[in-house]
N, C-alpha and C positions, 0 to 999 in steps of 0.2 A: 504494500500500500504506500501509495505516495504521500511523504511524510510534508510537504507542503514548500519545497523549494521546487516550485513550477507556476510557472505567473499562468493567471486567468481572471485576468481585468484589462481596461484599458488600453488605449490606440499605443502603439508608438510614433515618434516622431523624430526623423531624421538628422542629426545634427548639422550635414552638409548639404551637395548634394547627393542626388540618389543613384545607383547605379544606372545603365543603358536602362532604357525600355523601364522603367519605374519611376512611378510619380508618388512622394510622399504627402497623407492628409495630414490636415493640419491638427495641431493640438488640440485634448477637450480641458486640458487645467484649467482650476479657475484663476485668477489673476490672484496673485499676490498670496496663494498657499505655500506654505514650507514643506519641501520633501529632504527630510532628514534622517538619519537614526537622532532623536532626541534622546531629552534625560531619562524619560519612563523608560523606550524599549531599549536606552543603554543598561538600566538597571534589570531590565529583564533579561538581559544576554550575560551579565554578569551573573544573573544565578543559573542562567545554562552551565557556564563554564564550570562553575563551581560546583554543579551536580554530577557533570560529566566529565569532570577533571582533563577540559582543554588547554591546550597549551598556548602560550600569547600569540603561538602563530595560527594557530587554530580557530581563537577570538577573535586575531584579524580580518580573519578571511570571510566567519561568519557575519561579522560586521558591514564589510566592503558588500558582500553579498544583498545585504536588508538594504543598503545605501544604495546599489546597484537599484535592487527594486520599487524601491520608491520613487527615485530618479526619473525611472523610464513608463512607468505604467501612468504616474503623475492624475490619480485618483485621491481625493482625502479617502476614501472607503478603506482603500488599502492600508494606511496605515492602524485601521481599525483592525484590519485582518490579521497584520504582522504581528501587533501589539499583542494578539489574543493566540496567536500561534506563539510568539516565546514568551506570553503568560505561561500556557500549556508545556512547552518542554522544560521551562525551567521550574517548574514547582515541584516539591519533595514529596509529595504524596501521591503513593500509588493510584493507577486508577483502579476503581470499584468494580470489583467483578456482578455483572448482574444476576439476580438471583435463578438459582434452579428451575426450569421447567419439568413439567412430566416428561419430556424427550428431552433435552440439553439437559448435560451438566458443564457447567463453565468453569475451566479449570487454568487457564492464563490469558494474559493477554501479549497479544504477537506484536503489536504495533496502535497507534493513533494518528490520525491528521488533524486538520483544522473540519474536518466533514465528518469522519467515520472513524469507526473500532474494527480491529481487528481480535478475535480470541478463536484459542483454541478450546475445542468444545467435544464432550465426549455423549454421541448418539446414542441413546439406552435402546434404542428401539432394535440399530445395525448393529451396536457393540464394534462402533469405530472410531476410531478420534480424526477430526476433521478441523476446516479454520469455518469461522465463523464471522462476513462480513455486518455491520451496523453502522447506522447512521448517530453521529453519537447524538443526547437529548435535546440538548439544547438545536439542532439543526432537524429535527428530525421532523419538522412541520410547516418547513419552506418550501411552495409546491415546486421550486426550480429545482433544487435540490433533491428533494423525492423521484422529479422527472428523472433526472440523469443520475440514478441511482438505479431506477429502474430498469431503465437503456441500460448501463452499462450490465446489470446482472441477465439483461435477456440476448443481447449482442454475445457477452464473452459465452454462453452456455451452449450458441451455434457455431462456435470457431472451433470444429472437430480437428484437432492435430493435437499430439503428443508433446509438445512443448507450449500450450497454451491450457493454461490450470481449466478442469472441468468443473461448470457451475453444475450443483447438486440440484439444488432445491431454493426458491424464493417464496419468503413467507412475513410473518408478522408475530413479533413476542409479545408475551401477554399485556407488554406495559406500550403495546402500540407501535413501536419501531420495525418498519422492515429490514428482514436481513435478507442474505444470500450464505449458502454452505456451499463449499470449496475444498479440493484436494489442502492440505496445508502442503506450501510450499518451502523443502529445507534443503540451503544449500549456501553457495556465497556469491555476491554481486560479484559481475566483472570487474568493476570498478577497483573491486581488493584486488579479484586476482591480477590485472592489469599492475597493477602497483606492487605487488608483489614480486612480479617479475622483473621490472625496471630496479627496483631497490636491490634487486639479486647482481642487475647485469650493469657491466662496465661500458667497455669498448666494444664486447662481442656478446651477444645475447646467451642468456643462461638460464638455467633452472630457478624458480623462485624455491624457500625454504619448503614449502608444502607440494613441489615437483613439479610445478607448474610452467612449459614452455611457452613459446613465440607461438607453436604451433598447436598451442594444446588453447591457445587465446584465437586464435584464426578459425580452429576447427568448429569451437561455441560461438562465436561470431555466424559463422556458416550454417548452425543450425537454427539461431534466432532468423536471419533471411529466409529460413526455408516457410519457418512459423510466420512471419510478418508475408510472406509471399502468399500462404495462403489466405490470408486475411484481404489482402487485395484481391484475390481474386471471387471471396467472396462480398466486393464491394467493401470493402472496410479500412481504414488507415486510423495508425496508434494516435500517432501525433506526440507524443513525447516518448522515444525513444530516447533511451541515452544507455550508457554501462550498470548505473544501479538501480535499471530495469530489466535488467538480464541477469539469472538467477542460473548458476551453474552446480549441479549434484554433484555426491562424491564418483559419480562413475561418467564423469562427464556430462551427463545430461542437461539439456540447457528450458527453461523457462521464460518467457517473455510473460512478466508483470506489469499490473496498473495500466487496466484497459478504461481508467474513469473518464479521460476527454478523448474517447476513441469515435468517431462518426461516422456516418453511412453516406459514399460519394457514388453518384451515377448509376451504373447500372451495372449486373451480372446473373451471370447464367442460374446461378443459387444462391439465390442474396437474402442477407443477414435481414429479417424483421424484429423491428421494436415499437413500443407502446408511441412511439414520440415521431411513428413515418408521418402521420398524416396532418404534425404541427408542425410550425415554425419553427426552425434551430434556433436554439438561444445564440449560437455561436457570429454574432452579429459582424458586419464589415466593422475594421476599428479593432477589435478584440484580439488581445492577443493571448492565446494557451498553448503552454511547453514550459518547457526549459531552455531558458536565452542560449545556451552556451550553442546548444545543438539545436536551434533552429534553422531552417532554411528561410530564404532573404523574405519571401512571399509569407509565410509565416510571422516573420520577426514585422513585418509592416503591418499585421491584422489583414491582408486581404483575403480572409478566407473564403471568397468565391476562387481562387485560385490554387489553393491548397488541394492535393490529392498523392498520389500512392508516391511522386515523386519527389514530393516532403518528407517522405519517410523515408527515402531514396538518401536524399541530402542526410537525414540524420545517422542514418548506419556510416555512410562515408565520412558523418562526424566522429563515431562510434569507433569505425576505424584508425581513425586519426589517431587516436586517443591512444589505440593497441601500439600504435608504430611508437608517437611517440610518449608515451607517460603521460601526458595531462592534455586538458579539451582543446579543441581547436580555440576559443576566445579565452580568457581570463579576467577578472575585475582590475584594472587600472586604477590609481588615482585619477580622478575628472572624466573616466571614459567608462560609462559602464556596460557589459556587455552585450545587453543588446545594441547600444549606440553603435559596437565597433563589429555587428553581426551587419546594422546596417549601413555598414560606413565601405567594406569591401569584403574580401575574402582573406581567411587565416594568414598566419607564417606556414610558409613550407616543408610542406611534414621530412620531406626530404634530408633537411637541414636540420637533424636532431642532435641535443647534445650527446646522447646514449649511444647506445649501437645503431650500426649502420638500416636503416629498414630495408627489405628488400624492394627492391624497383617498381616492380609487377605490382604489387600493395599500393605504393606510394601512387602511382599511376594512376590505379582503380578509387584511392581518394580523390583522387583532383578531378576522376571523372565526375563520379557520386555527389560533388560539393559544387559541382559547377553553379555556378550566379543565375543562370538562364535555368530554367526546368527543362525546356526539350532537349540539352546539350546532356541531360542524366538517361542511364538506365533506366527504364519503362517503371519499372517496380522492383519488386525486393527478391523476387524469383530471378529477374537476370540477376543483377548483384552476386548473388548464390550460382549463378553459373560462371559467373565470369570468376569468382575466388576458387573453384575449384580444382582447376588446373594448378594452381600452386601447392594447393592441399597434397596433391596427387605426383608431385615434384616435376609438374612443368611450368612453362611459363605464359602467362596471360597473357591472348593473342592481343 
């Protein structure tokens, strides 16, 4: 579950100009609002730290992050949201497990965001342990929120493929809240194992401590394309793909999680139905949802009448990026935050890493995947998955 570093509010707006063929709208701020980390959500990331035993550089970064977004989304609401998400992480009191049903018994909790709960929950009826999604109380009677809670548990239950968690059952606890049951998913983000490996290797790519290769990062890469391929083809794109949405088992098996701002685009041969086909998308022009690092440019601008399977294209090639070299293609700057510099041009050169050398063929297929233009990428996620295979299989990408 997305723990709430992925914006879904407000337009962006260009700080220069815009790339070819893109025209930026204009700002919705209102005149004369402050977008800051101020003193409350300073003091609130202060008791993050101090619950989570971050390190100063760790503070920083989370800091630079919350400044990042306030910056670019340039909503007063949001600072309301931020405030109330590192209310939520920094407070020393567990969350309340909700009480027993005649069929649940609620025995941890996995995860929380700014929307929902996660727990693990053991079914009296199958004599199974399973996760158990919720909308947490206080959210749990906003019909927007209801809506795309419901979409997303009826959309992820028709994505029949092996590395997309099977929805069980959607229902309602007795104290009113709808849930969804789900395989629990146990394993490690890419995102570690990617930084595992780089902290392993020098000059020449190595095994991370836990045995983790270049190629054993490639190969879970290549299974998440297979799963996002299928989702396109049944009319479907994630829309915030990144590494700590890829959930890697101990026997390699790979997962692609947090299908919650996942949408239905166009048309196919077997395509995904949800309660919310025959309303309006919330997902309005202006709106931007993801995660800045790994947007694509059409993305990071809000023009979601142009968003499709090729955005998700862009993010794996961000995804990639990230494998070659150590960290995401953008970063938080002093004065530049990253969506500004998602919409200002294209990365550094994955080519030009400090670490080990990347191999070519990889570096390549990034620069195709990330291209500026959407028709200049890979159709969807299925080619991606074709074109990386060839190197899996020790040839080289035509």
């Amino acid at each position: 579950m997305d723990t709430g570093l992925s914006t879904h509010r407000g337009a962006a707006r260009a700080p220069g100009c815009a790339p070819a063929g893109v025209r930026a709208r204009r700002s919705r701020s209102p005149p004369g609002y402050a977008f800051s980390v101020d003193d409350e959500i300073e003091r609130q990331l202060q008791a993050i730290a101090e619950r989570h035993g971050f390190s100063d550089a760790a503070r920083t970064e989370l800091r630079a992050w919350l400044g990042d977004l306030l910056a670019v989304t340039r909503d007063p609401a949001d600072r309301e949201t931020v405030l109330g998400a590192t209310r939520l992480a920094g407070t020393s009191a567990e969350t309340q497990l909700p009480a027993h049903t005649d069929r649940f018994e609620f025995r941890a909790t996995l995860g929380q965001g700014a929307q929902g709960e996660v727990f693990r929950v053991w079914d009296r009826g199958l004599r199974r342990s399973m996760a158990m999604k919720t909308l947490r109380s206080d959210r749990a009677d906003a019909t927007a929120v209801l809506a795309r809670f419901v979409a997303e548990a009826q959309l992820t239950s028709q994505l029949r493929h092996p590395a997309i968690v099977p929805v069980h059952e959607l229902g309602r606890l007795p104290d009113g809240r709808l849930y969804y049951t789900m395989r629990e998913v146990r394993g490690t983000t890419l995102a570690t194992l990617i930084r595992g490996v780089h902290e392993a290797s020098g000059d020449t790519w190595q095994a991370s401590a836990q045995g983790t290769t270049l190629r054993d990062l490639v190969a879970a890469f290549a299974g998440a394309c297979e799963a996002v391929g299928h989702a396109h083809s049944r009319g479907v794109i994630h829309r915030d793909l990144k590494p700590g949405n890829l959930m890697v088992g101990e026997f390699g098996e790979v997962q692609v999680i947090d299908w919650g701002i996942a949408k239905r685009i166009g048309t196919a041969e077997d395509p995904v139905q949800t309660a919310r086909d025959d309303v309006e998308d919330e997902t309005r022009l202006g709106e931007v949802v993801g995660t800045p690092a790994y947007m694509a440019p059409e993305q990071a601008y809000g023009w979601n009448d142009r968003v499709d399977a090729r955005s998700d294209v862009y993010a794996l090639g961000a995804i990639l990026f990230e494998i070659l070299t150590g960290r995401p293609p953008y970063e938080p700057r002093p004065g530049q935050p990253v969506l500004s510099q998602v919409l200002e041009g294209p990365p550094g050169d994955p080519g030009r890493a400090d670490g080990p050398v990347p191999p070519a063929a990889l570096v390549d297929l990034v620069r195709v995947c990330m291209a500026r233009e959407r028709t200049a990428r890979p159709a969807d996620a299925g080619a991606v998955r074709e074109a990386v295979l060839p190197w899996l299989a020790g040839q080289s990408i035509p």
